[in-house]
N, C-alpha and C positions, 0 to 999 in steps of 0.2 A: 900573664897574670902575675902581678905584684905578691911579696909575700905575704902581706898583709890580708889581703883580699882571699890567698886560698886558706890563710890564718882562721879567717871567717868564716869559712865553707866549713873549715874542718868543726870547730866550734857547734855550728847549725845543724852539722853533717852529724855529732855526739848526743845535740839536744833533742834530736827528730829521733834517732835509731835507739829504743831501749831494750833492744833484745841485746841479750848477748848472742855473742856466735853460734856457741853449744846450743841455745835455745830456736834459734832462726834457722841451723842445719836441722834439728827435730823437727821441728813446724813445717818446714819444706820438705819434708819426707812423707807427707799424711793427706791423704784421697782429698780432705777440705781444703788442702793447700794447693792444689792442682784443680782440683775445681774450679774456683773463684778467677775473676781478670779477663781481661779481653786477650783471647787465643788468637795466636798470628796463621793465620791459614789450618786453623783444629792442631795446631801444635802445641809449645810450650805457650804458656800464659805471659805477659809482658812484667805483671810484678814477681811471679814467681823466677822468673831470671834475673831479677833485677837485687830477687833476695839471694841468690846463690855470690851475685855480685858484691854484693854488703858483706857479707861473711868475709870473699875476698879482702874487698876493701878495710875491714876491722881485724883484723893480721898484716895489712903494711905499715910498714914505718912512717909517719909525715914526710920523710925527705926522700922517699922512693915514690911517693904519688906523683902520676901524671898526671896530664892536662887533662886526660881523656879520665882518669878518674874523678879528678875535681869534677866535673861535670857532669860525671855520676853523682856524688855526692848530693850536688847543687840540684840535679834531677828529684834526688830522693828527699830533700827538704819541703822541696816545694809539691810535691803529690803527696807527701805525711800531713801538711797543712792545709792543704785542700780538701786534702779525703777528712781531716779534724773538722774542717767547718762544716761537713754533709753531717753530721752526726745523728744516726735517728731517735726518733725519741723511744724511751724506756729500755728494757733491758738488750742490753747487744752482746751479751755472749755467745750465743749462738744464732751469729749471722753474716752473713757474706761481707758485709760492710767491714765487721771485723776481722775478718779472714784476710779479704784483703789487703788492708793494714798491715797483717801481721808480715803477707807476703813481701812487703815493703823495709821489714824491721822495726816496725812499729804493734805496739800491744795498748789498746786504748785502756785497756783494766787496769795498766801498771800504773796510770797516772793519778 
């Protein structure tokens, strides 16, 4: 990967993620946060690991990312946009739609 290119991710990777850390390590500590997501065999939830991952990932430095994170990154852009276009209509504070968003490092309210 060109530097340019994981330039981009990182970029997509800031504009998708608007938890902070502090706020995404709370939210993944909370019964609704574990709820939500397709569980791998009744285990962890797929975005709820993918939000402990984000927290990781938003503590490295750009020039200590690897390959295999850019492609986390680039994972979590594209399911933060996905999951924006399902958007249900009227209030979604409290709903799984937003839960698992949130699991992602995304908070549809802050937008």
């Amino acid at each position: 990967m060109d530097d340019d290119e994981a330039k981009q991710i990182r970029a997509d990777f800031s504009d998708a993620v608007n938890m902070s850390g502090r706020e995404l390590r709370e939210w993944l500590e909370t019964d609704d946060s574990e709820a939500v997501g397709d569980h791998k065999d009744g285990g962890e939830a797929v975005g709820h690991e993918m939000g402990r991952h984000i927290v990781e990932l938003q503590g490295t430095k750009a020039g200590d990312l690897t390959d295999e994170d850019l492609a986390r990154m680039r994972k979590v852009v594209g399911y933060v946009h996905r999951h924006l276009a399902q958007r249900p209509k009227g209030d979604v504070t409290d709903t799984r739609w937003r839960y698992s968003l949130m699991n992602w490092g995304h908070d549809p309210l802050k937008d």
